[in-house]
Structure formats: C-alpha cells, structure tokens
BALO-344404 format. One record per residue (C-alpha): residue number from 1; residue in one letter; x, z, y. Coordinates in nm, 2 decimals. Layout:
BEGIN
<node pos="NUM" code="A" xx="X" zz="Z" yy="Y"/>
...
end
This chain:
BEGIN
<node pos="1" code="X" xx="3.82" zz="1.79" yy="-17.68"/>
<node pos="2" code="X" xx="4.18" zz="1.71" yy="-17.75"/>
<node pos="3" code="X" xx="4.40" zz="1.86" yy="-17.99"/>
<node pos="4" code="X" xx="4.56" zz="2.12" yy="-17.74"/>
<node pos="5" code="X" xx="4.90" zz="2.23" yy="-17.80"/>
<node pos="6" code="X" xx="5.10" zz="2.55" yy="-17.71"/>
<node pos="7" code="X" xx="5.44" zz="2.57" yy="-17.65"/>
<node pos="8" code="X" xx="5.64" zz="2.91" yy="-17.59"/>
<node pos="9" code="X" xx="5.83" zz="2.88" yy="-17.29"/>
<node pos="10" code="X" xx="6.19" zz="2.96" yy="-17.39"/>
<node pos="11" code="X" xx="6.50" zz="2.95" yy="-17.18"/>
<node pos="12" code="X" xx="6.62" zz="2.72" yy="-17.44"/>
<node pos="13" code="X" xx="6.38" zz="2.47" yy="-17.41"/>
<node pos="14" code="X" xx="6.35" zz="2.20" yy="-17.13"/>
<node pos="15" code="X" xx="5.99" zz="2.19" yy="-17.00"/>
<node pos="16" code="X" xx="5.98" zz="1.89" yy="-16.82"/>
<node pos="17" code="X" xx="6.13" zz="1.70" yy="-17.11"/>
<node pos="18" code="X" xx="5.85" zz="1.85" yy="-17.35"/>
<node pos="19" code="X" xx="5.61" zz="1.70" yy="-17.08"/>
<node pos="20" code="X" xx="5.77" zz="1.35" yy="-17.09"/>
<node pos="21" code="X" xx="5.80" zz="1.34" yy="-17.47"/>
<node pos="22" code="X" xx="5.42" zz="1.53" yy="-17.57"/>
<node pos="23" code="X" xx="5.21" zz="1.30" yy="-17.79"/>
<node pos="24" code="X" xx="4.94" zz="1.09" yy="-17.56"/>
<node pos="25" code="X" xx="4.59" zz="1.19" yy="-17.67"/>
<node pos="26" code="X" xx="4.70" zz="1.54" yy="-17.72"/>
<node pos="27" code="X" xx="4.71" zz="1.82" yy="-17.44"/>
<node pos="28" code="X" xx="5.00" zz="2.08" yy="-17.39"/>
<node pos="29" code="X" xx="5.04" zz="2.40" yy="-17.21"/>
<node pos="30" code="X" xx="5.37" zz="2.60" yy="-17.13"/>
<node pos="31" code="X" xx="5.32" zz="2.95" yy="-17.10"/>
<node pos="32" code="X" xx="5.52" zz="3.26" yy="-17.11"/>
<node pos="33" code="X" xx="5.46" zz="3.47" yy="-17.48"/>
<node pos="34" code="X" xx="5.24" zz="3.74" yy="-17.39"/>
<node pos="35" code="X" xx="5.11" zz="3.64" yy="-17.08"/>
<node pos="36" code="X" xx="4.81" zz="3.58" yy="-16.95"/>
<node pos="37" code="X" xx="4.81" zz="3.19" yy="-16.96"/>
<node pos="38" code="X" xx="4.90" zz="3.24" yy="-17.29"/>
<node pos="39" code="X" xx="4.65" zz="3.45" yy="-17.49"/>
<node pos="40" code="X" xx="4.34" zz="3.26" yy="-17.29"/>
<node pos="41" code="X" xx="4.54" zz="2.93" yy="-17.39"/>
<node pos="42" code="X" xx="4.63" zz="3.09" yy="-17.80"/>
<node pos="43" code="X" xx="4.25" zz="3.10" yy="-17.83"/>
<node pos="44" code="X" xx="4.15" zz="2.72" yy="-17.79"/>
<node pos="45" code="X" xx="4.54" zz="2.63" yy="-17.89"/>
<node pos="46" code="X" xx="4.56" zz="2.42" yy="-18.25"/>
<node pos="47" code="X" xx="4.92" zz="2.39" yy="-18.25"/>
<node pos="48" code="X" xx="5.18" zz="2.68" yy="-18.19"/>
<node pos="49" code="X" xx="5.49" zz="2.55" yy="-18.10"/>
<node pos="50" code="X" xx="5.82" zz="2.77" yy="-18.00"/>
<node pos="51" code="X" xx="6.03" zz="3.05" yy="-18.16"/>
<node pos="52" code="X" xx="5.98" zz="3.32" yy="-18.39"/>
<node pos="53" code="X" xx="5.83" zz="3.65" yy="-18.28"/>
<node pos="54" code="X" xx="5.72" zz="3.95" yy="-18.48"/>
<node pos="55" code="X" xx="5.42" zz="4.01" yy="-18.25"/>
<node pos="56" code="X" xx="5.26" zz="3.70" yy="-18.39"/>
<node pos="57" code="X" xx="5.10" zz="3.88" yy="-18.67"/>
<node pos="58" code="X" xx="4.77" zz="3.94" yy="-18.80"/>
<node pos="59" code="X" xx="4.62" zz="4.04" yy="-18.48"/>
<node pos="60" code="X" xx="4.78" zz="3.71" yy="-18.31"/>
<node pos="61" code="X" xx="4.58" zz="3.50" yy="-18.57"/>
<node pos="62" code="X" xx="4.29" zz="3.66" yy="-18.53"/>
<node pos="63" code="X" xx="4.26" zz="3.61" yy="-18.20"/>
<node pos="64" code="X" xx="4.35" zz="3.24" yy="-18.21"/>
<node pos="65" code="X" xx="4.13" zz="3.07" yy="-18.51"/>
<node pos="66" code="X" xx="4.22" zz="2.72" yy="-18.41"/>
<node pos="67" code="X" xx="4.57" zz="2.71" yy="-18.50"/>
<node pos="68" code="X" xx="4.63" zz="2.52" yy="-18.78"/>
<node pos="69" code="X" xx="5.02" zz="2.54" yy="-18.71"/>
<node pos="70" code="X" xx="5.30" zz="2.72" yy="-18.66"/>
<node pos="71" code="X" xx="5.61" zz="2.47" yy="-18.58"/>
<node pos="72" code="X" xx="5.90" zz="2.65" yy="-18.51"/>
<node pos="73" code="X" xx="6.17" zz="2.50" yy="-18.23"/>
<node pos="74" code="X" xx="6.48" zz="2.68" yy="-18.48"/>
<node pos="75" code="X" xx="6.58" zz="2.62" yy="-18.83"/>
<node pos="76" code="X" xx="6.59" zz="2.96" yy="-18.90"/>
<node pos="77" code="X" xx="6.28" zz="3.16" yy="-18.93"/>
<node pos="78" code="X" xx="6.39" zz="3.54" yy="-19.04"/>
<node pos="79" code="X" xx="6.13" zz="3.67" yy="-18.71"/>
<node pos="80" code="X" xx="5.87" zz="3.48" yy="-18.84"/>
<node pos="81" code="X" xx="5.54" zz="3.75" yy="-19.02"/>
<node pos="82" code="X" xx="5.48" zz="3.50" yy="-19.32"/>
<node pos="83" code="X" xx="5.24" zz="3.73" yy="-19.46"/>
<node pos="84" code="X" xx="5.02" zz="3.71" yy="-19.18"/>
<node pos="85" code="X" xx="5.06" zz="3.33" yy="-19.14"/>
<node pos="86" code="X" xx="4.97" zz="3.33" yy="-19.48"/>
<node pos="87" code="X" xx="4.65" zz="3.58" yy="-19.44"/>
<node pos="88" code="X" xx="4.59" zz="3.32" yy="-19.18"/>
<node pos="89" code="X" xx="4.62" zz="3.02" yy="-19.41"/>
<node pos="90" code="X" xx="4.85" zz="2.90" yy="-19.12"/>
<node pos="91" code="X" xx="5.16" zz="2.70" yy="-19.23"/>
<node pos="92" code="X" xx="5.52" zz="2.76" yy="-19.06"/>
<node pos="93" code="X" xx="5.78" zz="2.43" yy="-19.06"/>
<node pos="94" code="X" xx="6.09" zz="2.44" yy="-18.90"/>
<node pos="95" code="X" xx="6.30" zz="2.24" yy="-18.70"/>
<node pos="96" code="X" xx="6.35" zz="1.96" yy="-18.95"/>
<node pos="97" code="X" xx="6.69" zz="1.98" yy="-18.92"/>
<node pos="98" code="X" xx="6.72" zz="1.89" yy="-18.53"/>
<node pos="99" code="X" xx="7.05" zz="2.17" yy="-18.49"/>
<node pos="100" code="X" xx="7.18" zz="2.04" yy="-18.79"/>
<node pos="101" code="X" xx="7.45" zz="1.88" yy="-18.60"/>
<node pos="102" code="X" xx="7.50" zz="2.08" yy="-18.32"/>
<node pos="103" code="X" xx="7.57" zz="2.38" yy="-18.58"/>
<node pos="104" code="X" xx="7.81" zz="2.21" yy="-18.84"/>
<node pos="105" code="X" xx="8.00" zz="2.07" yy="-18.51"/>
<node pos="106" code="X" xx="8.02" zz="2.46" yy="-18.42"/>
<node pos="107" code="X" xx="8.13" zz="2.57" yy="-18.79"/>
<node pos="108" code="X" xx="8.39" zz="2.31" yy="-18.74"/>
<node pos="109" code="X" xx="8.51" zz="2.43" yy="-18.35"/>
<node pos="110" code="X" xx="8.49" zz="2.79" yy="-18.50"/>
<node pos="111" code="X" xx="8.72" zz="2.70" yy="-18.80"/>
<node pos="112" code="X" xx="8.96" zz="2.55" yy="-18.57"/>
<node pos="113" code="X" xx="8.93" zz="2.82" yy="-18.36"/>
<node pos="114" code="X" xx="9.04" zz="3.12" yy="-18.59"/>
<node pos="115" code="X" xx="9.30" zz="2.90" yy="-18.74"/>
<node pos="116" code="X" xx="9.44" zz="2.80" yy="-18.44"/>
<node pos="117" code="X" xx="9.43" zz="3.15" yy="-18.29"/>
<node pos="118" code="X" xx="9.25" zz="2.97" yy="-17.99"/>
<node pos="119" code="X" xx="9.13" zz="3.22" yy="-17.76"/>
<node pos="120" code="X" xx="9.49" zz="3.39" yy="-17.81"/>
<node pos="121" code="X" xx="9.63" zz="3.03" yy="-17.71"/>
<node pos="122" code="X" xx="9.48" zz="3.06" yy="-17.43"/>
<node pos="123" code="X" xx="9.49" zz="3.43" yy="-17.30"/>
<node pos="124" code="X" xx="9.86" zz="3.38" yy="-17.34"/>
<node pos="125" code="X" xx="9.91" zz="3.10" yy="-17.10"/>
<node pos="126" code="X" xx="9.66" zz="3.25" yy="-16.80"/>
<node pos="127" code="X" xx="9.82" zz="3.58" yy="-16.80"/>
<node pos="128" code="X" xx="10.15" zz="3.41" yy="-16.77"/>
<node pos="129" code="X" xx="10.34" zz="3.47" yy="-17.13"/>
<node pos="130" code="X" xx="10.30" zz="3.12" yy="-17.22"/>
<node pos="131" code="X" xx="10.34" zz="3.11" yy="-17.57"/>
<node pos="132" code="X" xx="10.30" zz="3.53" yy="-17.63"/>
<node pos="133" code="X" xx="10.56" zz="3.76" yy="-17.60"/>
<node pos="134" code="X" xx="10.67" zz="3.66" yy="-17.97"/>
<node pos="135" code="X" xx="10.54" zz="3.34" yy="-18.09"/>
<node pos="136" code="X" xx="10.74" zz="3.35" yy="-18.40"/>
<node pos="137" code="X" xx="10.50" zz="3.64" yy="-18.54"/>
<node pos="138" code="X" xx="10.21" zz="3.42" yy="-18.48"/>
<node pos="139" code="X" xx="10.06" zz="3.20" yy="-18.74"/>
<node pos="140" code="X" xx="9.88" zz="2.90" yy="-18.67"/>
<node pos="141" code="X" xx="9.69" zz="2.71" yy="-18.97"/>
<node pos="142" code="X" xx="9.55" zz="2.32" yy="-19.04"/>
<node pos="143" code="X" xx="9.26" zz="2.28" yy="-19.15"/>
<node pos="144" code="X" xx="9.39" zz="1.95" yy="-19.40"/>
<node pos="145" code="X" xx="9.38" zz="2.02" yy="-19.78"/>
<node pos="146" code="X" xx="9.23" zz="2.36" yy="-19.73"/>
<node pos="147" code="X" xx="8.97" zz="2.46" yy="-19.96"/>
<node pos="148" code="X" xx="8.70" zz="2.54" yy="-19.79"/>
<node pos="149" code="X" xx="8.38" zz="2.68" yy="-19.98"/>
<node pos="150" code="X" xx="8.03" zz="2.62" yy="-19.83"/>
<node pos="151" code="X" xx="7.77" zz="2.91" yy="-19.92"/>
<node pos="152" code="X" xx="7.41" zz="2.71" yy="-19.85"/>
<node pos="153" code="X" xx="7.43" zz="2.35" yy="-19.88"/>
<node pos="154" code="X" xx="7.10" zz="2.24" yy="-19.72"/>
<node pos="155" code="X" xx="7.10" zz="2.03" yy="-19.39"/>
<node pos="156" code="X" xx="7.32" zz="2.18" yy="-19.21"/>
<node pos="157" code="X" xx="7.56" zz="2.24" yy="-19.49"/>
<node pos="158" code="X" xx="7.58" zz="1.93" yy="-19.61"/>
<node pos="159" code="X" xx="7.68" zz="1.79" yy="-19.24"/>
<node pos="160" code="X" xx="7.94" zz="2.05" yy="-19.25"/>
<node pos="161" code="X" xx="8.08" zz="1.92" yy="-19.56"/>
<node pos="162" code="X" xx="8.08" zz="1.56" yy="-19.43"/>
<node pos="163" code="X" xx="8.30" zz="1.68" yy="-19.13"/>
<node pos="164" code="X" xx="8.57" zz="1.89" yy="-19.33"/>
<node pos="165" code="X" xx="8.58" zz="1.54" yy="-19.54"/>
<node pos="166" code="X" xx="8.71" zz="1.40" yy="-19.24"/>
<node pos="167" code="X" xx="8.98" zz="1.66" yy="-19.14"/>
<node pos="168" code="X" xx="9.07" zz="1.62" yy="-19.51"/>
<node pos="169" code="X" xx="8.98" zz="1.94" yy="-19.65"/>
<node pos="170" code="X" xx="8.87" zz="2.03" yy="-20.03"/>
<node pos="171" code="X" xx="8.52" zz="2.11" yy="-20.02"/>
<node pos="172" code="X" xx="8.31" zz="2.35" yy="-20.26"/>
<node pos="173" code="X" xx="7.91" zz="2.51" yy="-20.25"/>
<node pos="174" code="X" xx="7.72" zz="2.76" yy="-20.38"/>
<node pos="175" code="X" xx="7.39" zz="2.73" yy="-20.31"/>
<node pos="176" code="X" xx="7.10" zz="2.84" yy="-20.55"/>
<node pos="177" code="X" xx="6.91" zz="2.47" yy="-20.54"/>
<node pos="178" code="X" xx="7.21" zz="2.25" yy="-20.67"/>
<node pos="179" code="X" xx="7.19" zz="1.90" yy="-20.60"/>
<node pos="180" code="X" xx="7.27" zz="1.57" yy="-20.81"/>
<node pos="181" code="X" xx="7.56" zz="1.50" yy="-20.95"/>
<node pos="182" code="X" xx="7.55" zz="1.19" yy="-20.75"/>
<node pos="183" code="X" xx="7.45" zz="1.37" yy="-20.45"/>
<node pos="184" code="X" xx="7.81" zz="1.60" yy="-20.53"/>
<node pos="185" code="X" xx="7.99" zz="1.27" yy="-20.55"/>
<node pos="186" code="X" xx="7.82" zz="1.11" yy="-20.24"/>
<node pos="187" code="X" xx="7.95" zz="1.42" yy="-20.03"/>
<node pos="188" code="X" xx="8.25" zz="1.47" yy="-20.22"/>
<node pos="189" code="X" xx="8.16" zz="1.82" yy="-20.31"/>
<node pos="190" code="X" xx="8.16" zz="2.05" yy="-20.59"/>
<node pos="191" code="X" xx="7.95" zz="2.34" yy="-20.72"/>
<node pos="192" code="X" xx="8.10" zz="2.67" yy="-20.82"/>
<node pos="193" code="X" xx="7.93" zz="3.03" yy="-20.84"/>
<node pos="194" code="X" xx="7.98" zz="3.24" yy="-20.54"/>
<node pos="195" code="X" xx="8.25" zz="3.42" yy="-20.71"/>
<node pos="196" code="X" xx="8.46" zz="3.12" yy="-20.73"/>
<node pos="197" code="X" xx="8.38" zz="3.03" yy="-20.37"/>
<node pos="198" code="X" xx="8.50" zz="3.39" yy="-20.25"/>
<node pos="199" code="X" xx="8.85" zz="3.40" yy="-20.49"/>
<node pos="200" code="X" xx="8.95" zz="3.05" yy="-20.42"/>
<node pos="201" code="X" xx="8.82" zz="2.98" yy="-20.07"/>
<node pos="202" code="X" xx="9.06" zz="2.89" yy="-19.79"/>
<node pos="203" code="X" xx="8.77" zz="2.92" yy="-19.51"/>
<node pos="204" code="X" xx="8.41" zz="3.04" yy="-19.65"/>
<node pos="205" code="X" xx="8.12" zz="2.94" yy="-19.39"/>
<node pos="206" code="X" xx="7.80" zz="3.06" yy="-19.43"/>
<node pos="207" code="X" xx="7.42" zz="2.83" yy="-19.43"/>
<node pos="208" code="X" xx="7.18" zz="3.02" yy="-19.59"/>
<node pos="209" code="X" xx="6.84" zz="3.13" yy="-19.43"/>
<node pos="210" code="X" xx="6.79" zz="3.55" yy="-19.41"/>
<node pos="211" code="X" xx="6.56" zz="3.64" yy="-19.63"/>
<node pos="212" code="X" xx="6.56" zz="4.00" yy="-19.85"/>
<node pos="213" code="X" xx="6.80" zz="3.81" yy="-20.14"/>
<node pos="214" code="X" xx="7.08" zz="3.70" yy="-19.87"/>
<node pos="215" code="X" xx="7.09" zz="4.00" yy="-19.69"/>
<node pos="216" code="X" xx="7.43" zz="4.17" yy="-19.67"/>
<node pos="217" code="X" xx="7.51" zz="3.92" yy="-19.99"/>
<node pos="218" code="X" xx="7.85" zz="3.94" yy="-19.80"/>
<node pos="219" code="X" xx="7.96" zz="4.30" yy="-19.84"/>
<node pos="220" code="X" xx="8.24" zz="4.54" yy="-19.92"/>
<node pos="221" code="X" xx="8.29" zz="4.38" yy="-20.27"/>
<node pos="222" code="X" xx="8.28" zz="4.02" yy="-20.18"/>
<node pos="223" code="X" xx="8.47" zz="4.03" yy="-19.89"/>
<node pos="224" code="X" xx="8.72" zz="4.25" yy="-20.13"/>
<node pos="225" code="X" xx="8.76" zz="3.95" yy="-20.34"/>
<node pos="226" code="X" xx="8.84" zz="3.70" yy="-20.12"/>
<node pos="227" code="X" xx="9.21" zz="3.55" yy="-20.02"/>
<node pos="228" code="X" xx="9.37" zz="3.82" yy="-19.75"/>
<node pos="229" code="X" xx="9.43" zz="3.45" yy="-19.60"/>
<node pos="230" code="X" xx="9.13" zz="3.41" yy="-19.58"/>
<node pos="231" code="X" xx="8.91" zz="3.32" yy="-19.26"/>
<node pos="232" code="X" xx="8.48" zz="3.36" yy="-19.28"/>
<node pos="233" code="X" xx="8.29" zz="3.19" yy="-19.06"/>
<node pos="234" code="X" xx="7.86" zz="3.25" yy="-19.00"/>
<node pos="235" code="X" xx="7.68" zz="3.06" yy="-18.79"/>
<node pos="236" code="X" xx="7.32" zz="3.13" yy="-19.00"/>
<node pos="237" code="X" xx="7.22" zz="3.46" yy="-18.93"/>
<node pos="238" code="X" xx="7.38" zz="3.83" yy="-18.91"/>
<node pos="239" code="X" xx="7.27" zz="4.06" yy="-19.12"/>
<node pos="240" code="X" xx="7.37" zz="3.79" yy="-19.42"/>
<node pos="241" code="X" xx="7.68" zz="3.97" yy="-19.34"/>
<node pos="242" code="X" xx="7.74" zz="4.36" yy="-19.41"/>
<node pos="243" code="X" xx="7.87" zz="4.39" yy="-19.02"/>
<node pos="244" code="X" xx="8.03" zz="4.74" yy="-19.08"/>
<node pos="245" code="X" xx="8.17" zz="4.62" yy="-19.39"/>
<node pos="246" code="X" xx="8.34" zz="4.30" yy="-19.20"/>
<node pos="247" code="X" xx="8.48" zz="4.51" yy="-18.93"/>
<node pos="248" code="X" xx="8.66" zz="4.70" yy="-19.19"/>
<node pos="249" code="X" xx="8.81" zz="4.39" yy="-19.35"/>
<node pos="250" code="X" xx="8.91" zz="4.27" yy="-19.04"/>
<node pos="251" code="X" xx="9.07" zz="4.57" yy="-18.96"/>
<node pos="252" code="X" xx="9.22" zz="4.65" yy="-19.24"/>
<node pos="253" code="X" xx="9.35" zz="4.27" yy="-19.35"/>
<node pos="254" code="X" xx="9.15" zz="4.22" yy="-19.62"/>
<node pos="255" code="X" xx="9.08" zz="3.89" yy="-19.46"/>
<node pos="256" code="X" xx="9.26" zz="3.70" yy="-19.21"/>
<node pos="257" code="X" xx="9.01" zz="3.66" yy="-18.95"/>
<node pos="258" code="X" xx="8.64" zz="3.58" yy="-18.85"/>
<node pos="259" code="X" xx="8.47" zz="3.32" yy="-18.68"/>
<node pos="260" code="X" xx="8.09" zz="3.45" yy="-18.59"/>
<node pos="261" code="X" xx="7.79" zz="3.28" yy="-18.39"/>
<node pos="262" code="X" xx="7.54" zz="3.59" yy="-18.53"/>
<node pos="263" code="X" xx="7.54" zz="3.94" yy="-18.53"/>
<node pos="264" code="X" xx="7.38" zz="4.21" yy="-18.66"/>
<node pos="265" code="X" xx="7.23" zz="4.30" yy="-18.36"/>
<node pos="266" code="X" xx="7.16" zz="4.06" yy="-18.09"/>
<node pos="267" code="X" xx="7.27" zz="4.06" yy="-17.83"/>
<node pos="268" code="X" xx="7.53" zz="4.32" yy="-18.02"/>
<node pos="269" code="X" xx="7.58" zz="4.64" yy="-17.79"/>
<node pos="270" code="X" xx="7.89" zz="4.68" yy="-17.57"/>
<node pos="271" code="X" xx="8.07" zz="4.92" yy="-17.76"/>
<node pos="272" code="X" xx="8.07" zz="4.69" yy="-18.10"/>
<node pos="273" code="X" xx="8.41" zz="4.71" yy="-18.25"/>
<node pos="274" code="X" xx="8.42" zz="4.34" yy="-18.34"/>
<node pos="275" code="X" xx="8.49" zz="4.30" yy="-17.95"/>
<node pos="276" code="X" xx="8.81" zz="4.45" yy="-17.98"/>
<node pos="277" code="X" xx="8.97" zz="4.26" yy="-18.27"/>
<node pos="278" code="X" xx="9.28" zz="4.04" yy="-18.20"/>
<node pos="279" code="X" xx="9.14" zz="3.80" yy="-18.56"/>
<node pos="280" code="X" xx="8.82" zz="3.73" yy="-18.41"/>
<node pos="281" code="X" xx="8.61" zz="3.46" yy="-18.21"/>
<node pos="282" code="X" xx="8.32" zz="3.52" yy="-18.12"/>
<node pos="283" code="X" xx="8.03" zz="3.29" yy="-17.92"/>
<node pos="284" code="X" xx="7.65" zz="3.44" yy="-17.83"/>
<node pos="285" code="X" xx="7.40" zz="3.29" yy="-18.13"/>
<node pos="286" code="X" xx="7.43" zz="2.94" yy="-17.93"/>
<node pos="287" code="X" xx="7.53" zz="2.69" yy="-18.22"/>
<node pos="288" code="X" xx="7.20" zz="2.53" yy="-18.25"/>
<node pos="289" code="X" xx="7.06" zz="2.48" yy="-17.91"/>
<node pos="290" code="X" xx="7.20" zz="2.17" yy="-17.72"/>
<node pos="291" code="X" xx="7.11" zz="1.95" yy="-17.46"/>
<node pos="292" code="X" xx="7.15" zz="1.67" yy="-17.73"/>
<node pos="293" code="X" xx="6.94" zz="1.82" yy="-17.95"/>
<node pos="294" code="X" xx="6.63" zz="1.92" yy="-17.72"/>
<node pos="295" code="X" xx="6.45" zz="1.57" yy="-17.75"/>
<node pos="296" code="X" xx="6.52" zz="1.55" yy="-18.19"/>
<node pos="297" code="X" xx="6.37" zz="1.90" yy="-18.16"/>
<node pos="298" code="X" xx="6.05" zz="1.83" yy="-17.97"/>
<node pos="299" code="X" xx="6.01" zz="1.51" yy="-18.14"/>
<node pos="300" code="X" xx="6.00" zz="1.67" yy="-18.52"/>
<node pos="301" code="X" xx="5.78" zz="1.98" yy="-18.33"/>
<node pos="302" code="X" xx="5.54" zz="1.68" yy="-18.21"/>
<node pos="303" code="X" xx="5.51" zz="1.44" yy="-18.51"/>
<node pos="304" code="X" xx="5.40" zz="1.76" yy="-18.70"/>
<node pos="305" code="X" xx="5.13" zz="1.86" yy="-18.49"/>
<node pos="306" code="X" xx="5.04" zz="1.49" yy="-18.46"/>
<node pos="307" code="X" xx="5.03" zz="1.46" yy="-18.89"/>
<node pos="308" code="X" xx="4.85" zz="1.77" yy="-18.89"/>
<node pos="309" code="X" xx="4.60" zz="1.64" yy="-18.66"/>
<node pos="310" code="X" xx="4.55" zz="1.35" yy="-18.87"/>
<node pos="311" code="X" xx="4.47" zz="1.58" yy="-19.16"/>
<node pos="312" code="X" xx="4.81" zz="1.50" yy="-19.33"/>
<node pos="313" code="X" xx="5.05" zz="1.73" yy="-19.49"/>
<node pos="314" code="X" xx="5.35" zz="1.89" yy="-19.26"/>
<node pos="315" code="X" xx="5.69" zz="1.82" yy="-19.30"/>
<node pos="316" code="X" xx="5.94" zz="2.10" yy="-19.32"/>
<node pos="317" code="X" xx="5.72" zz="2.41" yy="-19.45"/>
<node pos="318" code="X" xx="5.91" zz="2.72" yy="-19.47"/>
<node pos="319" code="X" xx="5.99" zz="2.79" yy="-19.86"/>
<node pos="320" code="X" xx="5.78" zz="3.09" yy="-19.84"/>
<node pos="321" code="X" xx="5.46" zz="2.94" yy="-19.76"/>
<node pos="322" code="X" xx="5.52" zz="2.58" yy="-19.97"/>
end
C-alpha cells in the first residue's frame, strides 16, 4: 500500500492545488475534521496534514496508529495537544516558515497603517470631509529612523527586520535564543532585554509563538513603560497580549495606538471595545494565509511526509517535542 496522506480540509487551503502538487507514489485524501471520510480515512492515514485542533488528543491517536506525523499548514501551533502527540510518540512540525513573508509584509502594512492613521484617511474622504473636520489635530508619522523593537526574531522576525531596513528604520530584538553577532550585523540588528525594547521603542511588533511563558508577557506594566508615542503591533497570537489591559492603554493614552491581526478571542465578539477605538486597526487573524503562499506551504507539508516516509528526520519540529 502507499503511504496515504490526510489533509484537513480548511477554507484556507486550495484543494485542487494540494492535488496537483501531492507527492507521486503517495495517496491523499481531503476530508472535512470530524466527518465521516475522515475518521475511516485517520485510521489507515500515516501523515496528518492541516491545522491545529484540540480534539486531536489522546483518543485521536489512539484511533489512528499509523500516523507517524503531524505537519501543521500554520507556523503557529498554540491548538496543538503536545502531550498527547507526545504520548503518541507523534512528532508536530510547522509550516517551515511558508507565511513568513506574507506576515512581516502585514507587520509592515499594519505599521504604516496606525502611523498613517489609514482607515481614518480614508473614512474621511467617503463620508465627504476630505481631510477631517480639523486636520491640523491629526498626526501622521514616517516610519524612517524610527526605532522599532522586534520581540521574537525567528523567521518571520528576521524578514520583518530586513523590511524596516529598507524603509530606513533602527531596528532592535529581544528574543530569548540570541543569534550571532554576525547574524546581528548581517540584519543590521541589535539585541536589548525586553525592557529596553519597551522604553525605547518607537513601534514594538510582536513574533513569538504562545506558549504558557509568552502569555499576557505584554500587560499593564509593560505596556506602562512604553513611549505614550508609542504604536504596538501583533500579528503572532492574542493572548501574548493582556487584551483588557491594551484596551485600557489605548484608551487612556498610554500608547499611541495599535495595529492587531490576533485577538484574544477569535473571532472577538461584537461588543469588544477595541472596535470602537479611533487609534486602532484591526484585520481578522489573516496575515499568514495567501494565495502566494499556498504552493510553499503544501510543498514544506509534502517533503516532510515524503522524508518521513524515507525514515529520515522532519524538518521544522515544534520546540516542545524536539
């Protein structure tokens, strides 16, 4: 038999594109989580292949003792159960980096956004005031030779750093695996502690993975210390920020403004006061999935399940389980 292959169907993902790109020699299936196709499917399956989900725990492995990996579609994996993947002695991988672009372009748009007050820009000229009914009270900030501090600087943070090179901005990290001097030089970055990045940070975007250490690491206290000038942009996960917290420092000028892709409920509910705040842009969670990036994700997804097959190592294991 061939090694079979499961894939999650997702909204976000292109099936007919998975088709044309699936490794010869190997067979896939598309199925809805939780349907029928899918369980009878998860127990011959030797490669999982989609998003994150809670519901494949324990039980999940149990009933699908082929599986000899878990390769995720996302960088992120906070809805992954690593215990039971590691009961299950099955290893989790991510993305590889295949978003990497697509979310430090969206840092970058969300950046320009809140310092450009874009949505206000905009608002102003469809309902007819054209530039507000006092422009002179509105400020409107470049992004050149403004310090901006990265907290994370894995892939995606180091291809954020490479773009606010080009608009000419200072760049600074905090991340707790520091790289190479050379490696600081080569990106023209430079490492201070996360206070530093908070006091002295013109913008402060956010690349770290949620785990139990980086959640709310943004809180009352750091957000306290930072520049009332200041604008904070998160396009990793939520609940790496203390939501009610923000909402206060937004409100009550601490900072200048946000720039958020995540929330710390998703989709957040109608009534969230972030909605209502003139310093704010907003976009649903979509800075990672593309059209561009669809084929780079499926390719990483399939060369994995192909190395695996060979009896090699995967690429891209999920801290946790490495």
């Amino acid at each position: 038999m061939p090694p079979r292959i499961l894939l999650m169907a997702s909204p976000l993902s292109d099936p007919d594109l998975a088709r044309e790109i699936a490794p010869s020699g190997m067979e896939l299936t598309i199925a809805n989580f939780g349907s029928p196709e899918f369980t009878a499917e998860a127990a011959k399956a030797d490669f999982l292949v989609g998003f994150g989900n809670k519901a494949i725990d324990a039980g999940f492995y149990g009933a699908a003792p082929n599986v000899k990996l878990f390769q995720l579609l996302s960088a992120g994996y906070d809805t992954v159960d690593i215990e039971a993947a590691r009961g299950a002695g099955v290893p989790v991988c991510n993305n590889g980096g295949a978003n990497s672009t697509a979310v430090s372009e969206h840092a970058m748009m969300l950046m320009m956004a809140v310092c450009r007050r874009l949505v206000w820009q905009h608002e102003s000229v469809v309902s007819g005031r054209w530039r507000g009914n006092n422009p002179g009270s509105v400020k409107l900030f470049e992004l050149r030779d403004k310090v901006l501090g990265l907290v994370g600087l894995g892939a995606i943070g180091k291809k954020v750093a490479r773009l606010a090179n080009a608009f000419g901005m200072r760049v600074q990290y905090y991340d707790i695996n520091r790289v190479s001097e050379a490696e600081e030089d080569a990106l023209t970055v430079r490492f201070r502690l996360l206070g530093e990045i908070l006091a002295t940070s013109d913008i402060v975007s956010l690349h770290v993975p949620l785990t139990p250490a980086s959640k709310h690491m943004i809180g009352a206290a750091e957000l306290a210390s930072m520049k009332r000038t200041a604008f904070l942009v998160n396009t990793c996960r939520g609940p790496v920020i203390d939501e009610v917290a923000l909402i206060a420092a937004l409100e009550g000028g601490t900072i200048a403004g946000a720039g958020l892709d995540v929330f710390d409920q998703e989709p957040p509910p109608a009534d969230n006061p972030l909605f209502r705040l003139p310093n704010v842009i907003l976009t649903p969670h979509y800075a990672g999935p593309t059209w561009d990036n669809q084929q780079a994700r499926f390719r990483n997804a399939f060369d994995n399940c192909q190395r695996v097959a060979r009896g090699e190592k995967p690429l891209w294991v999920i801290p946790e389980l490495q």
